[in-house]
C-alpha positions as CSV (number, residue, x, y, z in Angstrom):
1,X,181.6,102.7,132.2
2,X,179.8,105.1,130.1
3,X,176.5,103.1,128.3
4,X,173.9,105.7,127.5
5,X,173.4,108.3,125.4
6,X,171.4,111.5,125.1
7,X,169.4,112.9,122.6
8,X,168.3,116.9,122.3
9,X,166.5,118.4,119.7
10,X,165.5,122.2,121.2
11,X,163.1,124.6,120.0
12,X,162.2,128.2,120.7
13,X,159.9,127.0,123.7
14,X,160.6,123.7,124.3
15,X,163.5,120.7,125.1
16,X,162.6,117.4,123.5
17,X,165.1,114.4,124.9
18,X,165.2,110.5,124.3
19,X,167.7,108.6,126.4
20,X,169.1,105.3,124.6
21,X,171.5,102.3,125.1
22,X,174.9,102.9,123.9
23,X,175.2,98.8,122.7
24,X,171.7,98.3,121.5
25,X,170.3,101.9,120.9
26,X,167.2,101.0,122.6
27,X,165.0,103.9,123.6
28,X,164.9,104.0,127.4
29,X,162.9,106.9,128.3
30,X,162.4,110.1,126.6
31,X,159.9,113.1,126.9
32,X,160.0,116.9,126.7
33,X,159.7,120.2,128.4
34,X,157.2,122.4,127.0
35,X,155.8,125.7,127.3
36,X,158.9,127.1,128.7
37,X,158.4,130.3,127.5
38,X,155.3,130.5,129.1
39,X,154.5,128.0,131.9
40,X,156.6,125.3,131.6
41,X,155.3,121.7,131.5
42,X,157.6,118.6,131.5
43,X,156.3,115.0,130.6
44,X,159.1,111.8,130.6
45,X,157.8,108.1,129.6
46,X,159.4,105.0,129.4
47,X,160.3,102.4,126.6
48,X,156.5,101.5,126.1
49,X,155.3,105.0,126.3
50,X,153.9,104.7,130.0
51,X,154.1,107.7,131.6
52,X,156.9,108.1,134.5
53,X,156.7,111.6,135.2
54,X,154.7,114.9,135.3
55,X,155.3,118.2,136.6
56,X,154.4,122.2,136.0
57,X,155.6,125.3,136.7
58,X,154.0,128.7,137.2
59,X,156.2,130.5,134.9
60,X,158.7,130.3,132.5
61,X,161.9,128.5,132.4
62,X,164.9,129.2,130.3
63,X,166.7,127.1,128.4
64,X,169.9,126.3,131.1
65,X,167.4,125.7,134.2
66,X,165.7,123.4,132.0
67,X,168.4,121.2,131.0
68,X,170.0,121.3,134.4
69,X,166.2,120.1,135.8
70,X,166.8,117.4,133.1
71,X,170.2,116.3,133.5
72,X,168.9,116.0,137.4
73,X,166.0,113.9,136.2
74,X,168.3,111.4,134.2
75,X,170.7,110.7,137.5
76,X,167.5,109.9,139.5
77,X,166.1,108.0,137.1
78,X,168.8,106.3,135.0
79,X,169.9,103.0,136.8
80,X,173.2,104.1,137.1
81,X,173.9,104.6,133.5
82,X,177.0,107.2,131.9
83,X,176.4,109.2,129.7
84,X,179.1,108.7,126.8
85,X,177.8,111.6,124.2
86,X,175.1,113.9,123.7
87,X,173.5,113.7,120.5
88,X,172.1,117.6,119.2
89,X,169.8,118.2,115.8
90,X,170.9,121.6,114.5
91,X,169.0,122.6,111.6
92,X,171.4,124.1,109.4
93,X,175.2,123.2,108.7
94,X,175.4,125.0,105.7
95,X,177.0,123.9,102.3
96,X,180.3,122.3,104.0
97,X,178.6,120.0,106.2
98,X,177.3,116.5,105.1
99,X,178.2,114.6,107.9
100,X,177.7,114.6,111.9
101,X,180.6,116.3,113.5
102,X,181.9,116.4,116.8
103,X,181.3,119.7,118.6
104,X,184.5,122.3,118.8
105,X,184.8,126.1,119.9
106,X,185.7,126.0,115.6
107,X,182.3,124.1,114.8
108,X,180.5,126.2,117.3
109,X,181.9,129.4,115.8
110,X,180.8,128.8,112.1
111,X,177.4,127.3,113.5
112,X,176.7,130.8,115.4
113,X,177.7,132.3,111.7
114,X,174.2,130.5,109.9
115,X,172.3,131.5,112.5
116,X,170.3,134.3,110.2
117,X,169.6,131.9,107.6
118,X,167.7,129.6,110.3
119,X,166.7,132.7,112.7
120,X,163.7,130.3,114.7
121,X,165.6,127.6,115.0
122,X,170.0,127.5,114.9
123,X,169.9,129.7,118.4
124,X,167.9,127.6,120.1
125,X,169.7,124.1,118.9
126,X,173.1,125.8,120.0
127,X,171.9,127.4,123.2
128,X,171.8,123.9,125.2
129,X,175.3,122.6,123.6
130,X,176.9,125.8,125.3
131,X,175.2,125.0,128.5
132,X,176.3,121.9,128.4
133,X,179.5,122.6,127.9
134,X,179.9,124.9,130.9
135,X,178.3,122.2,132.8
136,X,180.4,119.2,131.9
137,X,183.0,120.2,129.5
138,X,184.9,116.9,129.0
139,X,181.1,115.1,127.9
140,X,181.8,114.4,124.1
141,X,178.6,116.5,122.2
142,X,177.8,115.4,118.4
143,X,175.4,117.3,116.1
144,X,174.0,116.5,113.6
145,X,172.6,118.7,110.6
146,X,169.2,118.8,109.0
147,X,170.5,120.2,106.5
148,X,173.2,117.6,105.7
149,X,170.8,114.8,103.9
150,X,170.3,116.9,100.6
151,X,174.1,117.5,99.8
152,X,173.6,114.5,97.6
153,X,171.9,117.0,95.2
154,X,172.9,118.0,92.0
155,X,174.1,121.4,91.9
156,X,171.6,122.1,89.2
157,X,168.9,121.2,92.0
158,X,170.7,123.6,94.9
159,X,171.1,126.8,92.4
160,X,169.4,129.8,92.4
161,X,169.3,132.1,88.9
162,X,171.2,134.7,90.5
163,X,174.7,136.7,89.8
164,X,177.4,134.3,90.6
165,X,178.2,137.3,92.7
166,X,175.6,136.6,95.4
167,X,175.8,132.1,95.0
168,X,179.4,132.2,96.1
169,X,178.1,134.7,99.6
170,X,176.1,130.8,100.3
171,X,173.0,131.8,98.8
172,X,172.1,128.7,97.5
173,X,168.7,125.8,98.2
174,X,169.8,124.0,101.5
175,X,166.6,121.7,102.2
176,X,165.8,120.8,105.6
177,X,164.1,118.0,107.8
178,X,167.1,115.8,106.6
179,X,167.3,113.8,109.7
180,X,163.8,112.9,109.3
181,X,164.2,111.8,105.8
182,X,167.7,109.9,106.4
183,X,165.4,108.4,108.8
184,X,162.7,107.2,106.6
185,X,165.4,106.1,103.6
186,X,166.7,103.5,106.1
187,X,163.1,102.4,107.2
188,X,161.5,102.0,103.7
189,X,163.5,99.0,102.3
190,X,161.5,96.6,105.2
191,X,158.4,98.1,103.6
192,X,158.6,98.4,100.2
193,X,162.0,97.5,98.4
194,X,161.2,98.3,95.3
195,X,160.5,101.6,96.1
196,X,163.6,102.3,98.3
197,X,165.8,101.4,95.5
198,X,163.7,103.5,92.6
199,X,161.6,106.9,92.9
200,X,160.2,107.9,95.9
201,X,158.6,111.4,97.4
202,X,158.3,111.8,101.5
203,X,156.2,114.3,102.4
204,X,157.3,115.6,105.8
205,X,153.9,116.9,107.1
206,X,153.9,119.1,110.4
207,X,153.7,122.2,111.8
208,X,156.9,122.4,109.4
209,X,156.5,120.8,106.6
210,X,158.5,120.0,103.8
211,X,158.8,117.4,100.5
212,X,162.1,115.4,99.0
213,X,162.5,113.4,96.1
214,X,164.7,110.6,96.8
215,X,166.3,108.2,94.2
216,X,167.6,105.0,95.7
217,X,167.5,106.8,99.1
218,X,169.0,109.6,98.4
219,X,167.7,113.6,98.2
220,X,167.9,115.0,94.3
221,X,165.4,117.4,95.7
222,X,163.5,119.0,98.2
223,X,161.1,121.9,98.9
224,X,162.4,124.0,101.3
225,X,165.8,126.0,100.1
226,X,167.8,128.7,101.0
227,X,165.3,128.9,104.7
228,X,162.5,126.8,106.3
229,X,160.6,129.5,104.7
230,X,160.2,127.9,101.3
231,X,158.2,125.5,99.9
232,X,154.8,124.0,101.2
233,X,152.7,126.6,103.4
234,X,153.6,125.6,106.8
235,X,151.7,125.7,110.6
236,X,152.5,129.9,110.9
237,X,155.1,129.9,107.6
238,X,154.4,131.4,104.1
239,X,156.2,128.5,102.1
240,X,156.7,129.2,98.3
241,X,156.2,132.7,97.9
242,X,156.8,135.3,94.6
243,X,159.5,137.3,95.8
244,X,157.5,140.3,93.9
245,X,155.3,139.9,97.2
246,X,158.3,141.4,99.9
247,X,159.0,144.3,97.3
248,X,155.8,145.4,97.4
249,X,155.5,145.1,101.4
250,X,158.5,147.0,101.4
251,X,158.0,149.3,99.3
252,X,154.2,150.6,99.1
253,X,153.0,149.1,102.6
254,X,155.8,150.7,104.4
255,X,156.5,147.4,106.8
256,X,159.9,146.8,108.1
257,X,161.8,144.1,107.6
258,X,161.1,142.6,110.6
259,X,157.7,142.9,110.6
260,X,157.8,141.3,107.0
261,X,159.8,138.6,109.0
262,X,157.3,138.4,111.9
263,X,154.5,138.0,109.0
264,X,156.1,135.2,107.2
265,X,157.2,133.1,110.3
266,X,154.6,133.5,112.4
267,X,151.2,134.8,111.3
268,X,151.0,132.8,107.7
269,X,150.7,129.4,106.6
270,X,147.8,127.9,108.0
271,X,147.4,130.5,111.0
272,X,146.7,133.0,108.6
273,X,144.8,131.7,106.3
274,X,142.5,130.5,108.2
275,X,142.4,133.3,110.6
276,X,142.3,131.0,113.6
277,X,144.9,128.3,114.1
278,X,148.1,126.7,112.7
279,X,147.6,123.6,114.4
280,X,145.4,121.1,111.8
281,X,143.6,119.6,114.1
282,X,141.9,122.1,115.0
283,X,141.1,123.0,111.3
284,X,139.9,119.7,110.5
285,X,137.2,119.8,113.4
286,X,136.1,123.4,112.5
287,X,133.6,124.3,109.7
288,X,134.6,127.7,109.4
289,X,134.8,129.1,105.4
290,X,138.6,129.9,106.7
291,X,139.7,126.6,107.8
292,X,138.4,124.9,105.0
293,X,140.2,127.3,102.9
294,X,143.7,126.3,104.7
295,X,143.6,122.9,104.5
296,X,142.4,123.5,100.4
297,X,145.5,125.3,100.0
298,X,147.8,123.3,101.9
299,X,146.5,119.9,100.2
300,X,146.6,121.8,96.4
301,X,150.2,123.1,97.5
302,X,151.2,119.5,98.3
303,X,149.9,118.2,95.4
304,X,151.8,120.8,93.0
305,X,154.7,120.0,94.9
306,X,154.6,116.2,94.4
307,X,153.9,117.1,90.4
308,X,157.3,118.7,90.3
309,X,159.0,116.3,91.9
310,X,158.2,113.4,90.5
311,X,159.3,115.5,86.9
312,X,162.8,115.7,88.6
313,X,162.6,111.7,89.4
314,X,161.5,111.3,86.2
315,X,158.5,109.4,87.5
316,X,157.5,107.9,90.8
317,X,157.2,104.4,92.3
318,X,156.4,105.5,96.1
319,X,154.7,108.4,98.3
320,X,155.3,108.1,101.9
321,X,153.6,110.1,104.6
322,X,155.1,111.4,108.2
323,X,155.4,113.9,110.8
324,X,152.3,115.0,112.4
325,X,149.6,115.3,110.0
326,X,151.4,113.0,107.6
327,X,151.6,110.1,110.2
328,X,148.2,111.1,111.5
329,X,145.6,113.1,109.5
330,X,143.9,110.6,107.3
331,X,141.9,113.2,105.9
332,X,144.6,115.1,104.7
333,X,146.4,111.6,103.3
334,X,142.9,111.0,101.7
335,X,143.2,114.4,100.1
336,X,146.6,114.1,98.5
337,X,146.4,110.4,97.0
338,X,143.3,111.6,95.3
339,X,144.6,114.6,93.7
340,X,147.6,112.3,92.9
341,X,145.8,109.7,91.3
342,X,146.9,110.7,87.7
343,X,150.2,109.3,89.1
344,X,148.7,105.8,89.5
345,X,147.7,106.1,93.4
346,X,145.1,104.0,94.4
347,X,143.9,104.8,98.0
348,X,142.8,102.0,100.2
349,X,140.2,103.8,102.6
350,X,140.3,101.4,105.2
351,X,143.5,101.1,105.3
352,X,143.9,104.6,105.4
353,X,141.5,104.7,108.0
354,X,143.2,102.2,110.3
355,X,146.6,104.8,110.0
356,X,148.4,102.0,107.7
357,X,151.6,101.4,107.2
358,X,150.4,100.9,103.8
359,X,147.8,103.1,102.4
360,X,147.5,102.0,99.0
361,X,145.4,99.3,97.0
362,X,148.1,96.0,96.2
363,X,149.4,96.3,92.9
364,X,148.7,99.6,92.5
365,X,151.4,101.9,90.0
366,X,152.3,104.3,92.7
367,X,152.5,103.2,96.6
368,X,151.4,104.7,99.4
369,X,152.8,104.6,102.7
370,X,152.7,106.2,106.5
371,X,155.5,105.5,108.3
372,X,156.8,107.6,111.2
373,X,159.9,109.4,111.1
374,X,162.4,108.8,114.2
375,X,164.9,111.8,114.1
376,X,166.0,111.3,117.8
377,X,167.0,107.3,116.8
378,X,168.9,108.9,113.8
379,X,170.8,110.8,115.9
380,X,171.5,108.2,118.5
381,X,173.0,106.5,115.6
382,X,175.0,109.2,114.1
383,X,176.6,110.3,117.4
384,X,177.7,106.2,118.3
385,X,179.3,106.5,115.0
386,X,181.3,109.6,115.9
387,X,182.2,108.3,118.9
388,X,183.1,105.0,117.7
389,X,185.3,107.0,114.6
């Protein structure tokens, strides 16, 4: 009898995975293989995070070795479990997708179709449903979309001021990190009620990193639009940027448009301005004039951010921290309630010290909170549901 099921979430150079129990949807091992692009790493732990397995490679590893190593892994190391479904996260299911669906040649099709307006990301989340599918093609596969959370939107909040002409081609605000938002929407009611049911901003803080305004639990808005490119600067991405800016690339700088893309993916955000690293820990531990300059700009773009969304809330009740930094850089947290203490945020240091869950002083007008975001239990959840349908 099939009782498990699997979790992916791909990137460019890595294969995250958590395994969980079909009934319960208890996490019973998960891990990643990293570096494949390089030399490839893998790391798998169990419910309690203790360690059950490391290996390296020399070299790189594509994609379909790795999840064959994986899916090799999981029979030794299973218990005899099925799998019933694979669960995917795939970043962008465009304006017809609000809900997880249940993996066709059709769906894969018009999946493969969005893949230039998520160019690091869609090939990679598609790349190990093919390979599984040549593997075990009768194995149910369910993915679910990042993008899918912010369809509750007003169309107001997902239009650009263009020619109708080029809104009805799809060019539209999408949002992203949905799953990690859904996630926290259902998590926030055991912390803070009050806030789950009124105005509330998560700040999705990562190498990616993203804000949405939800109202009772649902997105009205969010940061990112038409790409992962907008918004708040990012680990290596640009985030809100005068379009003016490509123009003039283009057109007195002579660069292509794939270097432009190369520039805003890749050598921005943090990376760039700093001049040495897009990864904030580093930044933080570094006294350098260009790391502190980084983390000004990312912690004034954040706060800029929250200003405009809590004018389309129409004020705010909650701020809630995860991802990465979010979850972990107190710093950072420290750095944003203060500049957001016109709102009513009262930080409690210690308890911002001691990582939370709360952050904030009792009584305070505006909350804070850390919570961490659990994308892969999200999916587990969503592709049960499909199955179950």
């Amino acid at each position: 009898m099939a009782d498990a099921l699997l979790v992916l979430n791909a990137g460019s150079s890595s294969l995250k995975f958590s395994l969980h129990d079909y009934r319960s949807l208890t996490r019973l091992a998960s891990g990643q293989l990293e570096g494949l692009n390089a030399r490839a790493r893998f790391i798998a732990r169990d419910a309690s995070g203790t360690t059950l397995e490391e290996k390296r490679w020399d070299g790189p590893m594509e994609h379909p070795d790795a999840l064959a190593f994986l899916r090799g892994w999981l029979r030794s190391h299973d218990g005899g479990r099925q799998l019933a479904a694979v669960g995917h996260r795939v970043v962008h299911g465009g304006a017809r997708h609000a809900t997880p669906r249940r993996m066709d040649a059709d769906l894969m099709a018009e999946l493969e179709a969005l893949v230039p307006l998520a160019p690091l990301h869609q090939p990679h989340n598609l790349a190990p449903i093919r390979a599984l599918a040549a593997m075990d093609p009768e194995l149910p596969q369910v993915v679910c979309f990042d993008t899918a959370f912010h369809r509750t939107q007003p169309p107001v909040a997902q239009a650009f001021a263009l020619p109708a002409r080029i809104t009805n081609t799809g060019v539209q605000r999408y949002g992203f990190h949905g799953l990690s938002y859904e996630y926290i929407a259902t998590e926030l009611p055991r912390h803070d009620p009050r806030a789950a049911a009124g105005r509330c901003i998560v700040l999705h803080l990562g190498a990616g990193s993203s804000a949405c305004a939800l109202l009772a639990g649902r997105s009205i808005a969010t940061t990112m639009g038409f790409t992962t490119l907008d918004g708040l600067p990012m680990g290596s991405r640009c985030g809100n940027l005068d379009p003016g800016v490509i123009l003039h690339l283009l057109q007195q700088e002579g660069m292509s448009a794939s270097e432009i893309e190369h520039l805003l993916y890749h050598e921005s955000g943090l990376k760039g301005v700093s001049g040495q690293s897009a990864d904030m820990r580093e930044l933080l531990a570094s006294d350098t004039p260009g790391a502190r300059a980084a983390i000004e700009l990312y912690v004034y773009r954040i706060a800029r951010e929250i200003g405009s969304l809590a004018a389309a809330l129409g004020g705010l009740d909650a701020l809630v921290f995860t991802a990465g930094i979010g979850e972990r850089a107190a710093v950072i947290r420290a750095s944003v309630c203060s500049a957001c203490a016109w709102l009513g945020v009262e930080l409690d240091m210690q308890a911002n010290d001691a990582q939370g869950p709360r952050l904030s002083k009792p009584g305070c007008q505006v909350a804070a909170w850390a919570i961490p975001t659990d994308e892969e239990m999200c999916i587990a959840k969503h592709t049960r549901e499909v199955l179950q349908a």
